[in-house]
KOLTIVO-300403 format. One record per residue (C-alpha): residue number from 1; residue in one letter; x, y, z. Coordinates in Angstrom, 3 decimals, always signed. Layout:
SITE  nr rest        u        v        w
SITE NUM    A        X        Y        Z
...
! end
This chain:
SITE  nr rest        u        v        w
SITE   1    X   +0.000   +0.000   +0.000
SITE   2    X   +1.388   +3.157   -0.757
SITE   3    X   +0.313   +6.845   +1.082
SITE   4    X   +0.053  +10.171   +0.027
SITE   5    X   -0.114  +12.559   +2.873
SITE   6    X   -1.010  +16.175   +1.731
SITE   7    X   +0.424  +18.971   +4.409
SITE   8    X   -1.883  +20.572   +6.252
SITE   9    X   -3.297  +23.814   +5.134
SITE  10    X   -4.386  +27.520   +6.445
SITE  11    X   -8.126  +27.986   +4.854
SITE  12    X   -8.584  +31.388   +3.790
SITE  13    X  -11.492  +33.278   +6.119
SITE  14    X  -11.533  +30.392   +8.588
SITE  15    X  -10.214  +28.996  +11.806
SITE  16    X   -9.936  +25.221  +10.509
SITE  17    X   -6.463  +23.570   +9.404
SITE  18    X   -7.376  +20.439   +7.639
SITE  19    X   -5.102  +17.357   +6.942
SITE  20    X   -6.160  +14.688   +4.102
SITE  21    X   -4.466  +11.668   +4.031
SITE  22    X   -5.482   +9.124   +1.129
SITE  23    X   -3.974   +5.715   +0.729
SITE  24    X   -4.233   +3.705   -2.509
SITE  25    X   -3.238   +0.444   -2.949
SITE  26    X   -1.162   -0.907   -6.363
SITE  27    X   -4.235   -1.335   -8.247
SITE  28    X   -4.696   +2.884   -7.745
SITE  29    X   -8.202   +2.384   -6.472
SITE  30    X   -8.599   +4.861   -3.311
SITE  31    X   -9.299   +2.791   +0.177
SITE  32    X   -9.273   +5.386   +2.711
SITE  33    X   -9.861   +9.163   +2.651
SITE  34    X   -9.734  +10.710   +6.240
SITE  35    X  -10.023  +14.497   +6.915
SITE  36    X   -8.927  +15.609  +10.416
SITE  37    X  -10.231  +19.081  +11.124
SITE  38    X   -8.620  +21.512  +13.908
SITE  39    X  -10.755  +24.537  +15.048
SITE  40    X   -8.899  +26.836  +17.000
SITE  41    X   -9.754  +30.069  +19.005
SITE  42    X  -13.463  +28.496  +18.862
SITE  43    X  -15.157  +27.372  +22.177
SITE  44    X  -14.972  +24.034  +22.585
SITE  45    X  -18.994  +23.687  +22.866
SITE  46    X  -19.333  +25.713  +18.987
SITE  47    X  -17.152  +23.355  +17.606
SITE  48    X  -18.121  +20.556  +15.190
SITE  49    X  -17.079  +16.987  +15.846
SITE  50    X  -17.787  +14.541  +13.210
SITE  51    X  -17.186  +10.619  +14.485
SITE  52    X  -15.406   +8.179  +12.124
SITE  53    X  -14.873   +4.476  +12.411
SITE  54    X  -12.627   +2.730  +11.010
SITE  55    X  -13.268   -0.584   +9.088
SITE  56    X  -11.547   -3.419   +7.571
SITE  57    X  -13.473   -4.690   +4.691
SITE  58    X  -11.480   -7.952   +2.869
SITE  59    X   -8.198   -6.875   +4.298
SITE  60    X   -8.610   -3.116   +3.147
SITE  61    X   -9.470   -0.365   +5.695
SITE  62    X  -12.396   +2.144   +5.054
SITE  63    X  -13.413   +5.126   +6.959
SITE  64    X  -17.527   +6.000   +7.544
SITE  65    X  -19.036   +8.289   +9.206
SITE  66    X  -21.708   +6.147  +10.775
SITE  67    X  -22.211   +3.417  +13.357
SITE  68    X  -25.209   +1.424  +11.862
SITE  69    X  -23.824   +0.046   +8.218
SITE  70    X  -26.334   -1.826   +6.372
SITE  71    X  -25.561   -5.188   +3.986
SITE  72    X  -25.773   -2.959   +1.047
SITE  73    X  -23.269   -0.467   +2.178
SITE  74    X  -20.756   -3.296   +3.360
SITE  75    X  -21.408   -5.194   -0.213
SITE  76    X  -19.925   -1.666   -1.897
SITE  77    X  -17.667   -1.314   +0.390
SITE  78    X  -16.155   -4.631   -0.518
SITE  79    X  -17.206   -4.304   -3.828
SITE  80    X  -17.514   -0.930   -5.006
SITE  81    X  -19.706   -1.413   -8.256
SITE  82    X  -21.678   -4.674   -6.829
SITE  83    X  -23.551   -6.699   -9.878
SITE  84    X  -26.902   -6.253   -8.867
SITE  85    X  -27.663   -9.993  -10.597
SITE  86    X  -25.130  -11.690   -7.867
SITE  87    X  -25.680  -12.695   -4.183
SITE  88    X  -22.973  -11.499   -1.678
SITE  89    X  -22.068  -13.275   +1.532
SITE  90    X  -21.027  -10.542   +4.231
SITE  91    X  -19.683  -11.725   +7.607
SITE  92    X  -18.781   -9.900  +10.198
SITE  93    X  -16.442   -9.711  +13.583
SITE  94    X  -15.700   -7.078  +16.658
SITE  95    X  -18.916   -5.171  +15.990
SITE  96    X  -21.015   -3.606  +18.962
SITE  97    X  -24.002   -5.798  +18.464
SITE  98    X  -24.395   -8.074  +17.620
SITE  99    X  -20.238   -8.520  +17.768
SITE 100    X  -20.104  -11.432  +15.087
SITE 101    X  -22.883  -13.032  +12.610
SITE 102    X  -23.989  -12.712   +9.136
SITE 103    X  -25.305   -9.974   +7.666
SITE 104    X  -28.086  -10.333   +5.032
SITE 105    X  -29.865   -8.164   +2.761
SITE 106    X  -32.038   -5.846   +4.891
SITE 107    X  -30.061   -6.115   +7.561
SITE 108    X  -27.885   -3.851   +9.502
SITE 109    X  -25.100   -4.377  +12.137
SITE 110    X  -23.690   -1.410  +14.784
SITE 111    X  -20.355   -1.313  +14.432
SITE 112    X  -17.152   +0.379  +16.627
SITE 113    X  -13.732   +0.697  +15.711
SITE 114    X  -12.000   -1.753  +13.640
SITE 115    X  -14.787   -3.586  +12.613
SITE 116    X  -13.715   -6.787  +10.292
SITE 117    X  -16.176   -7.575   +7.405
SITE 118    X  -15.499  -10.477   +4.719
SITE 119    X  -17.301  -10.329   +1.647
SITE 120    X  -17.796  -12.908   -0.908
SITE 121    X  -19.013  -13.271   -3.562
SITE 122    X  -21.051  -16.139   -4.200
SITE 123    X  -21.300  -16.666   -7.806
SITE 124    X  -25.057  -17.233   -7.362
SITE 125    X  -27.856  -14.810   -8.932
! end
């Protein structure tokens, strides 16, 4: 895997520095994209947080911006332009709850940092 890490920069008009980092692996396709934002001189209680977890998805970590990912999202995440004709197989481990299982389509699981997800694809329509 190879990383790019872009310096952090002053934004014009604003109190924010913000830091991208991507990280690509040989095939070029983009697997992570994290922004860490740093507001200073604002109160503490003005400031916006956003939480991001970080998955592993068939060996390659993602970042989202959610807790509750549903069998569709994990299916693009492993696959990110799914056949809509095939069935995907999505397990999962260290999750909130439930912490391990299958997910199915319809389903959702709450996840917490560092997630694991295996996706597979059946070969079955």
């Amino acid at each position: 895997m190879v990383k790019e890490m872009v310096a952090a920069q002053r934004l014009p008009q604003a109190p924010k520095y913000v830091a991208i980092e991507h990280a690509f692996d040989y095939s070029g396709r983009v697997e992570q994209t994290l922004e860490c934002v740093e507001q200073k001189g604002v109160p503490m209680a003005e400031q916006h947080h956003e939480k991001t977890y970080r998955v592993v998805v068939n060996g390659v970590e993602s970042t989202v911006d959610h807790d509750l990912l549903t069998y569709d999202e994990v299916v693009r995440l492993g696959f990110p332009s799914p056949d809509p004709n095939t069935i995907y197989s999505v397990s999962f481990e260290k999750a909130r709850e439930p912490k391990e299982g299958e997910l199915l389509p319809g389903q959702s699981v709450e996840i917490k940092e560092n997630t694991e997800f295996d996706v597979d694809d059946t070969g079955r329509s």
